[in-house]
BAZA-48778 format. One record per residue (C-alpha): x, y, z; residue in one letter. Coordinates in steps of 0.1 Angstrom, whole numbers, plus 5000, padded with zeros to 4 digits. Each point is the difference from the previous one (the first is absolute). Layout:
// residues N
XYZa/...
***
This chain:
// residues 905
084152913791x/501650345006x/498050285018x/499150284978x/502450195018x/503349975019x/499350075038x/503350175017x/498650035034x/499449685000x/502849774985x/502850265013x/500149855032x/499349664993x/502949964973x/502350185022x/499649765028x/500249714975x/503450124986x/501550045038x/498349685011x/501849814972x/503150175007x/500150144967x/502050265016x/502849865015x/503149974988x/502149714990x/499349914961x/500849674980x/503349875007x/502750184983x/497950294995x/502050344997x/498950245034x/498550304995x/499650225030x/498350365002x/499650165036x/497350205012x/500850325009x/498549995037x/496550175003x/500050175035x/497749845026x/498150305004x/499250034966x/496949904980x/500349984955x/500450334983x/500550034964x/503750014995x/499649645020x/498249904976x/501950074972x/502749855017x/498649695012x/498349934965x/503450054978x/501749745025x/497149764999x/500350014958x/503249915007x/499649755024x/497649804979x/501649984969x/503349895014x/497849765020x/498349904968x/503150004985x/501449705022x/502450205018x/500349915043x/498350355013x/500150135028x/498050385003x/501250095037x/497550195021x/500450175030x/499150295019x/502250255020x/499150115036x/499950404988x/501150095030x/498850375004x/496849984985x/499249655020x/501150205034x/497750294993x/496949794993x/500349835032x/501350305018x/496350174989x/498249695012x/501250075030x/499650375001x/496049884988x/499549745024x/501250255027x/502849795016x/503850105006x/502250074978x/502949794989x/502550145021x/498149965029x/499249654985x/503449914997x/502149874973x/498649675005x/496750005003x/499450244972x/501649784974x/498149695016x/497150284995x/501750034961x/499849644993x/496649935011x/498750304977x/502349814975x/498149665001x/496750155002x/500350304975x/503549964980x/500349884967x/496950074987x/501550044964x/500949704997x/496249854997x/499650314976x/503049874978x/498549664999x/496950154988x/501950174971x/501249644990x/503750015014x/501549684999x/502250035029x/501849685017x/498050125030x/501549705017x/503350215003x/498450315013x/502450205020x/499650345022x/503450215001x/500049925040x/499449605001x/502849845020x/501849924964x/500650354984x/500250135037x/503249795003x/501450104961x/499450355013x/501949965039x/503049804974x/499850314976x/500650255022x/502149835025x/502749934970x/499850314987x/500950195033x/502849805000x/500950084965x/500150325007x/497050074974x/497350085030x/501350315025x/498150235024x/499950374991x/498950355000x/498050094972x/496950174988x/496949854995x/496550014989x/498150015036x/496249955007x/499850215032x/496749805004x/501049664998x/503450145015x/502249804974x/501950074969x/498249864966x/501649864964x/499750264975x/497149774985x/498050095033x/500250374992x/497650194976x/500650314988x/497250194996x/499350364984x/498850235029x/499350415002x/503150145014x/502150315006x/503650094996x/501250205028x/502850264992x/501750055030x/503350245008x/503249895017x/502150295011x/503549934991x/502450035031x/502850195006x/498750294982x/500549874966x/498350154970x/499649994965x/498650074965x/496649884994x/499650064959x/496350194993x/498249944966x/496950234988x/496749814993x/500949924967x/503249785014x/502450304988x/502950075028x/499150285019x/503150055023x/501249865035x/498750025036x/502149895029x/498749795022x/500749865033x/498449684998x/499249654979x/496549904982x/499249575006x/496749874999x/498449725011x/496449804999x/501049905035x/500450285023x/500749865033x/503649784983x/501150315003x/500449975034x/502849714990x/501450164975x/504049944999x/500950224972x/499150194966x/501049874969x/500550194965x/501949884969x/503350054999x/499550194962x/497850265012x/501650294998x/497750195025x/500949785031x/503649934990x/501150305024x/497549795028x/502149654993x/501249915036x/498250275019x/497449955028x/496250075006x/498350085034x/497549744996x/496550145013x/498249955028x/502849775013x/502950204997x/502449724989x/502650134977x/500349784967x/502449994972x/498950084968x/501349764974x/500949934962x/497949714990x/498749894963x/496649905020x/499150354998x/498450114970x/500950364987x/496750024980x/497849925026x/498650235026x/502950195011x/502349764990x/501149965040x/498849685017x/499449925036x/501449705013x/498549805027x/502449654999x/497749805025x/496150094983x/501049964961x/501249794984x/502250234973x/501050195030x/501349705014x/502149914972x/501350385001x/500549975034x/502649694993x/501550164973x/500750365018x/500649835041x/497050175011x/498649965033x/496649795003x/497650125024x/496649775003x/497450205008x/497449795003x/498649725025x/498849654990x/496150154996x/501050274983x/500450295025x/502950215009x/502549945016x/502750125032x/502050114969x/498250314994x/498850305021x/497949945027x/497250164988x/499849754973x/500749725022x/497249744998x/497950144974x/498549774969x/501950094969x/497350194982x/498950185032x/504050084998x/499650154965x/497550265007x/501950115030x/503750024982x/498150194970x/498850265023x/503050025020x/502050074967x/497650254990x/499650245035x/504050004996x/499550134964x/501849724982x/497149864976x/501150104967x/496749884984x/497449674999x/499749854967x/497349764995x/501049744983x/498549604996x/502449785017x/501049615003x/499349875035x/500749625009x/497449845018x/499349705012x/499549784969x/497349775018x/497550245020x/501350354975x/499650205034x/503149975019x/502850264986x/503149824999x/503450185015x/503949954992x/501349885032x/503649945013x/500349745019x/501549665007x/499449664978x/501249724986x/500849964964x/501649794974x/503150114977x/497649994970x/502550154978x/502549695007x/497049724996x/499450204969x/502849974971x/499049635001x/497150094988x/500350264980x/502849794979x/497249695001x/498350184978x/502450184979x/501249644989x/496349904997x/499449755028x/496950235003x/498050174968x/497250255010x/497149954978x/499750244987x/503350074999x/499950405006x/499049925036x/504149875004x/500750374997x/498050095027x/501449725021x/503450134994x/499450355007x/499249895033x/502649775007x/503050164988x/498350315028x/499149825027x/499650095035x/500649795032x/496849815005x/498650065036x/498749675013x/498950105032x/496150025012x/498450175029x/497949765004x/499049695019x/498349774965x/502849894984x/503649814999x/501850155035x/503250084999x/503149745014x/501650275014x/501150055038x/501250315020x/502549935029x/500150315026x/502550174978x/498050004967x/502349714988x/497449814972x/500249645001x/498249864966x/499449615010x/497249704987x/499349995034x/499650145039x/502849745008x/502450104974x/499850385006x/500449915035x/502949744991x/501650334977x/499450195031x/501549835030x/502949974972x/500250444994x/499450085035x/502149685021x/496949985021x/496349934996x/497650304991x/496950134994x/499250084968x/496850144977x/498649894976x/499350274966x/496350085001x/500150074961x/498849694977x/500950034963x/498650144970x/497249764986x/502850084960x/502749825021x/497849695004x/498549984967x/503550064984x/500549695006x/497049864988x/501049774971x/502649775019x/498950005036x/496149904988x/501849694986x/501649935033x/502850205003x/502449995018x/499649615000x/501049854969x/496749834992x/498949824971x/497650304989x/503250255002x/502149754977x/497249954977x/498350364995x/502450255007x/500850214978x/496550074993x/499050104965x/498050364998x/499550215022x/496850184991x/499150355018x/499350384998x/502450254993x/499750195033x/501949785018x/503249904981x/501550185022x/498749905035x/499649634989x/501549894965x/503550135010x/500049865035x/498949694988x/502850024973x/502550135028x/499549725026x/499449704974x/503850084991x/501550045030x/498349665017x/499449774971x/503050164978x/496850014967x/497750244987x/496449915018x/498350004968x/501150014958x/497150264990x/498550245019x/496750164985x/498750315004x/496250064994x/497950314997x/497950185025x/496249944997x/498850354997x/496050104996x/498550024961x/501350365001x/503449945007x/500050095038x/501649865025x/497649855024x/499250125035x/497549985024x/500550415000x/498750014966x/497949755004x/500549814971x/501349665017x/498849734975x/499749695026x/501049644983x/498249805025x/496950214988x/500449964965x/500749625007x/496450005015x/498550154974x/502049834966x/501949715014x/503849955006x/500549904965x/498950344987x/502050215026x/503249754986x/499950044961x/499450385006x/502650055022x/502649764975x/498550134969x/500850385009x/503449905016x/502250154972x/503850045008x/500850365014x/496150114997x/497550105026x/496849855007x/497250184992x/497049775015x/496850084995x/496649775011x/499250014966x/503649774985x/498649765027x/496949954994x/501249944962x/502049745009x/497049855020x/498350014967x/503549814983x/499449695030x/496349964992x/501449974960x/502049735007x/497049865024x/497950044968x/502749834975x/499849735021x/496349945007x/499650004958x/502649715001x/498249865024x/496450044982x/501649874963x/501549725021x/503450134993x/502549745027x/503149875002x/501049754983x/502749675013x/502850054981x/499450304980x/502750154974x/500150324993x/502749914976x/497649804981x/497050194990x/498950004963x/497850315004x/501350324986x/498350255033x/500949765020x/503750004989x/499850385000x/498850005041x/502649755013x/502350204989x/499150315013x/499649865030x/504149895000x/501050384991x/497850135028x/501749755024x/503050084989x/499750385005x/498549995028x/502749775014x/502650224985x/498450315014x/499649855034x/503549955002x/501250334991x/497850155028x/497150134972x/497349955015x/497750214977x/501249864974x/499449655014x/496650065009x/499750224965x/500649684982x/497649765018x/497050245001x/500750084961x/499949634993x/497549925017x/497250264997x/501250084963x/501349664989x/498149735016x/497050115011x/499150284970x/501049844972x/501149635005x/497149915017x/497650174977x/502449844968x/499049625016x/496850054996x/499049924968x/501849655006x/498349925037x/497050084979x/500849754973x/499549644989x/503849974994x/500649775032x/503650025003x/500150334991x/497850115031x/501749745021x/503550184990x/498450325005x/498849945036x/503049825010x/502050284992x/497650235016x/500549825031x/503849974998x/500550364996x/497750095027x/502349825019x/502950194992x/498450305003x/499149945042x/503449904999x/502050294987x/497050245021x/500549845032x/502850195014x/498150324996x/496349835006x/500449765017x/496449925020x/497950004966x/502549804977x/500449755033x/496149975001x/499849964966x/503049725001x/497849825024x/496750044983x/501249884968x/501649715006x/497149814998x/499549804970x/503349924986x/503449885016x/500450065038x/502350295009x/502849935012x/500150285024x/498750365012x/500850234978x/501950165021x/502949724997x/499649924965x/502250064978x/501350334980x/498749964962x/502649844982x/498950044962x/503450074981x/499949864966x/496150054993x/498550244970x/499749974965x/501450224977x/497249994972x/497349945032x/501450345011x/500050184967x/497049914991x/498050045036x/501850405001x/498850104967x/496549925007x/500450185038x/501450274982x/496750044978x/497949995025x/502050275023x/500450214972x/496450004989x/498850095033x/502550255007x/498350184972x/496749915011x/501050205036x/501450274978x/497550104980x/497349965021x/498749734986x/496549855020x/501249705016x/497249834993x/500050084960x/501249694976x/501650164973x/501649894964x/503950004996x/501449984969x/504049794996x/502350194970x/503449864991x/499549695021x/502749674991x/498649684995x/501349885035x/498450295014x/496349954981x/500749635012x/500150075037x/497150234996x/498049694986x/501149795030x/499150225024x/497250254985x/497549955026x/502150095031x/501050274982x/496850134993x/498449945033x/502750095020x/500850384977x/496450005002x/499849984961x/497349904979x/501949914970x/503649984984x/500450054965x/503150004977x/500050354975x/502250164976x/498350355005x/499350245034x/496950144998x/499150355012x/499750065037x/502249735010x/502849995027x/503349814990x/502549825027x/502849744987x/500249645014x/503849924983x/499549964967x/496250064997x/497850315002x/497349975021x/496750234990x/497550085024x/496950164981x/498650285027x/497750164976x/496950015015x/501249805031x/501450355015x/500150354997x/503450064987x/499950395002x/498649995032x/502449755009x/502850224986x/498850295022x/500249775029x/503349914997x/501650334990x/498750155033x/501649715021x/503050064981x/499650395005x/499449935040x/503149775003x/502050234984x/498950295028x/501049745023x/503449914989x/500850384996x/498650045035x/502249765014x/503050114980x/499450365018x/500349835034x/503049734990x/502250344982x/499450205032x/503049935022x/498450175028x/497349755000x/502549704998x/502250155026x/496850035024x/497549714992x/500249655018x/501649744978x/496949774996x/498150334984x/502650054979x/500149664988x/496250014999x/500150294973x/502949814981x/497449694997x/496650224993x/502650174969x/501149604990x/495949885002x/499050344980x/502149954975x/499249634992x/496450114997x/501050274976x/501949734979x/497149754998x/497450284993x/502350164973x/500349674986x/496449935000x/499050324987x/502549924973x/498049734990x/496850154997x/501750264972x/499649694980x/496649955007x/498850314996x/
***
């Protein structure tokens, strides 16, 4: 017998380690079986499961299954990349806790001995916490982005490309922690909104130039001209100044155009710099002149190229300055810097004015506390721009789609712009660099000691010494690689042959750049093919208001907590059934504890077959069924399958999960279940024997089509009714996809729909008009055809109980007080005389309508004001578009119901 209840806590863990006991996971499917490989994107093994995992994980795992189920060889390839800044800094602070040396006084080796011992004690803890979700990972093929096998893809990656002339060492700007002393990925920077000033500052031109500032009165009118002996910049960043190489202003101002090639005496320094023409600056902003500072900005730097301007770093590796700039300065931390270049400026009177103003400062994306700086210096990087018409062209031709399909824009934007990808680390954690130094500088890129040596005796005629680069590679440069070299790249193995290319990719938006196009980039340029066909984009999981989550604002919704509390099958459908193309998340507790509520439905449906000894039968033929419902359910059952099938293919998830929930809480459980029970109830033997049979069969397919979205209850339930009746063949979790082409009946159909159709409409009314839910009231049938009054006869008493109705009566006349609603070519009469207060009721509604309408006009205010649309977030935006659509669908149904009580009254 089943429990009363389905027990999460308790079958979660045993099913899992049934399923990955049998090997239900691995790949290799029935001989000839078409592959079908997805790759994880690589947790980091510092992480632990946050939402957007779990969105992720649980679209992949949907797909997983039903390609599993669907006979296809799958492989879902897990992995986890070494994260090679935020692994260092954990064990860096263990050290810095425990009160032992640091790493440099370590050494290189023993801290990454130190790094790997943290790893096999504490690493990788999100991988138990994907299991517990339900992922069906080939956990046999776990890989870590530096195991001996991607570390040799990676040494043959970069190696080749150096020699290709696609890898170079240069000179470039950066994003620098000065804590971690090591420039970042743009992914590893957050901007954040911060209270800061603009500083106006004066630069005297040299040489004794002058000209005519233009004046305006406080109304904006021109008030005349002063002459002036100097130049108006600002900055947020005082102490750049200090670098500063020259002044910009566009080259269609007319106020500077007499300044075009003339020099300022910068401040404080007393370097002359030119002054040049440059689009950069922006006439209507500020004073329309801009100060340019080539090694601490990254515009400046591109200015800097443009114009030949000198580029003077400022700044040391932990973020203080420099030899380059007046003693004084020498040594100080930047912002200490700031406050004394600010006053400096001001005792020589050259502080136009502060303007406080809310700035964007990058910080470090991990801790939010370092502020991180532009910084000139040396690196490697890759000729991104070269790697990336391959690419771009893979996808004009449509090797790759985006789903959906706007997201290819945004890819293209940034490919057709992009920038030489830095490569190089800072660090120790990580992929180190095959490059040697002989005592000239001469690099030497090798696969080994004995071939840079070998190069070198060769370059020099003689035997040197030579150093090794300290720099390891960007963890992006490893996991670009990701779906050939976790196949066994660069060997040609059997997995490679057989799996590559994979078939979607599936990931968040935020890093098509840093991932997707590398992927794409490197994919092409080793294995000459597009790493996957499809890649799809899903939404961010934001909190039930539409906010982003942070631990800042405290509204972090934790999926290992809500897994505790409703079960891994609950988290899943939410998370698939609000996973609409192109649409944020909005997740509250609530949507999951509703879907709880949907599993312990289908826990119920299946303890009532259970009690009215509804089985599987040997043999059974849904093709052959002689009962009219039972015609009617089969063949539901083969249009839900087929939409959800069709719908999982096209990447729709909601839609997919739409379909089985409709089906199966609306369908099966609410009406077909009740519509059987007048024949398990019956002395017509082989009409009951049909009827549970049936019963059975569809449960069946039900688990079936549910088990890529739930798949711990409809496993358990798999298991728990298999007994009586035929012996499974196997777990659910490799049986087969329904296959039910070819079922439903046409007059079954027809017949089954009108009578669901009366019911709905019947208590649609009921809801509208207030009706007590526990009243049985008369309804009256005008107009009806004889087919019509037949099926009424056939299946008068579900109708009545299940519209609640106490009897059903053909008329020719509508008596007073009665509401009318059409069911095709019938009018259907519901007498409320007496049964409600129709004024009151009229009342009622007219003030809901009156309230919506506030609403809507509300809302209309807010969406007409472009002030409001220029300034609000997106998701609030959206929100108020939604609250308008939900408003006026109430208004409609309420206008319609009120319609209907004109007739009554």
């Amino acid at each position: 017998m089943l429990d009363k209840t389905f027990s999460p806590q308790e079958a979660e863990e045993r099913l899992y380690r049934l399923w990955e006991e049998s090997g239900a996971f691995k790949a290799g499917g029935p001989e000839g079986a078409k592959p079908y490989c997805i790759v994880i994107p690589p947790p980091n093994v510092t992480g632990s499961l946050h939402m957007g995992h779990a969105l992720n994980n649980t679209l992949q795992d949907a797909l997983i299954r039903f390609e599993r189920m669907r006979g296809k060889d799958v492989l879902w390839q897990p992995g986890l990349d070494h994260a090679g800044i935020a692994t260092q800094m954990i064990v860096e602070r263990q050290l810095a806790a425990e009160g032992n040396i640091g790493r440099r006084e370590m050494g290189r080796e023993a801290f990454i001995e130190r790094i790997w011992k943290w790893k096999g004690e504490s690493g990788g803890t999100i991988i138990g916490q994907l299991r517990r979700l339900g992922a069906s990972c080939d956990w046999s093929r776990e890989r870590f982005t530096l195991d001996d096998g991607l570390s040799k893809a990676v040494l043959k990656v970069f190696v080749e490309l150096y020699r290709q002339g696609l890898i170079y060492r240069d000179k470039r700007l950066v994003n620098w922690d000065p804590k971690l002393q090591t420039a970042v990925s743009d992914l590893e920077v957050e901007n954040i909104e911060v209270k800061g000033h603009f500083w106006h500052f004066r630069y005297p031109l040299a040489d004794g130039v002058t000209y005519q500032w233009p004046l305006t009165d406080e109304e904006g009118n021109p008030a005349g001209h002063e002459t002036r002996n100097y130049i108006v910049v600002a900055t947020t960043r005082p102490e750049t100044m200090l670098g500063d190489t020259g002044v910009a202003v566009n080259p269609e101002d007319e106020r500077y155009k007499s300044l075009i090639g003339k020099f300022v005496e910068l401040p404080l320094v007393g370097r002359r710099i030119p002054i040049v023409a440059d689009e950069h600056a922006d006439p209507e902003q500020g004073s329309g002149a801009v100060k340019i500072t080539p090694a601490h900005d990254f515009n400046d730097f591109e200015v800097g190229k443009r114009q030949g301007l000198e580029q003077i770093n400022i700044l040391t590796t932990d973020g203080r300055l420099n030899d380059e700039v007046p003693e004084k300065y020498r040594g100080l931390d930047r912002f200490e810097a700031r406050k004394h270049v600010v006053m400096d400026i001001e005792a020589l009177g050259l502080l136009e004015r502060i303007e406080d103003k809310i700035v964007m400062v990058p910080h470090d994306e991990k801790s939010k506390m370092v502020v991180i700086e532009p910084y000139l210096t040396d690196q490697w990087y890759v000729d991104a721009a070269t790697l990336a018409k391959p690419a771009i062209e893979a996808v004009e031709r449509g090797a790759t789609t985006f789903v959906p399909k706007n997201w290819e824009k945004t890819y293209f934007e940034w490919m057709r712009n992009i920038q030489p990808w830095c490569i190089s680390r800072q660090l120790w954690w990580g992929h180190r660099i095959p490059a040697w130094y002989g005592p000239d500088g001469h690099i030497f890129v090798a696969y080994s000691d004995e071939e840079a040596a070998a190069e070198a005796l060769k370059h020099y005629g003689k035997p040197v010494e030579l150093a090794r680069d300290e720099d390891v590679l960007d963890t992006w440069f490893s996991s670009a690689l990701w779906p050939f070299s976790t196949l066994g790249w660069p060997d040609q193995t059997p997995e490679l042959k057989r799996y590559y290319q994979t078939d979607v990719l599936v990931t968040a938006f935020d890093i098509i750049f840093f991932w997707v196009a590398r992927m794409m980039m490197m994919g092409l340029h080793f294995k000459q093919e597009v790493p996957f066909h499809t890649v799809y984009i899903h939404a961010i999981v934001r909190d039930e208001k539409g906010q982003k989550m942070s631990k800042t604002k405290g509204n972090v919704v934790d999926p290992l907590e809500l897994i505790d509390a409703y079960g891994a099958d609950a988290l899943r459908f939410t998370l698939a059934a609000m996973a609409a193309q192109g649409r944020d998340i909005k997740l509250a507790t609530s949507r999951v504890e509703g879907y709880r509520n949907f599993g312990t439905k289908i826990w119920n449906a299946a303890r009532f077959c259970e009690m009215n000894e509804c089985v599987r039968v040997e043999g059974f033929d849904p093709a052959a069924l002689t009962q009219t419902v039972n015609k009617w359910i089969v063949g539901e059952a083969a249009r839900t399958a087929a939409e959800i099938t069709e719908a999982l293919e096209t990447y729709r998830f909601n839609e997919a999960a739409g379909a089985a929930y409709k089906f199966v809480w609306n369908v099966y459980c609410d009406l077909y279940l009740e519509f059987i029970k007048p024949l398990l109830m019956g002395t017509d033997e082989v009409a009951k024997a049909e009827a549970r049979a049936t019963a059975a069969w569809t449960l069946d397919q039900i688990l079936l089509m549910l088990h890529p979205f739930m798949p711990f209850i409809t496993e358990e339930l798999w298991q728990r009714t298999a007994e009586p009746g035929p012996k499974r063949e196997t777990m659910l979790v490799k049986a087969a996809w329904p296959a039910l082409a070819g079922l439903g009946d046409a007059v079954a159909d027809a017949e089954m729909n009108w009578v669901t159709r009366f019911i709905a409409e019947v208590r649609s009314v009921r809801a509208e008009m207030n009706v007590p839910a526990g009243a049985r009231i008369a309804l009256l049938i005008k107009g009806a055809s004889a087919d019509s009054l037949a099926r009424l006869e056939r299946h008068r008493d579900v109708i009545q109980r299940l519209a609640r109705l106490e009897t059903v009566d053909a008329t020719e006349t509508i008596p007073d007080g009665a509401v009318q609603l059409v069911l095709d070519e019938a009018t259907l009469i519901l007498p409320l005389k007496g049964v409600i207060d129709v004024a009151a009721e009229t009342a009622r509604l007219k003030k809901e309508v009156g309230k919506l309408a506030d609403e809507v006009k509300k809302i209309d205010a807010k969406l007409g004001n472009a002030k409001f649309l220029a300034g609000a977030p997106e998701q609030v935006v959206e929100e108020q578009r939604e609250r308008k659509a939900d408003a006026e669908a109430a208004m409609a149904k309420f206008a319609e119901a009120l319609k209907r009580l004109e007739g009554a009254a």
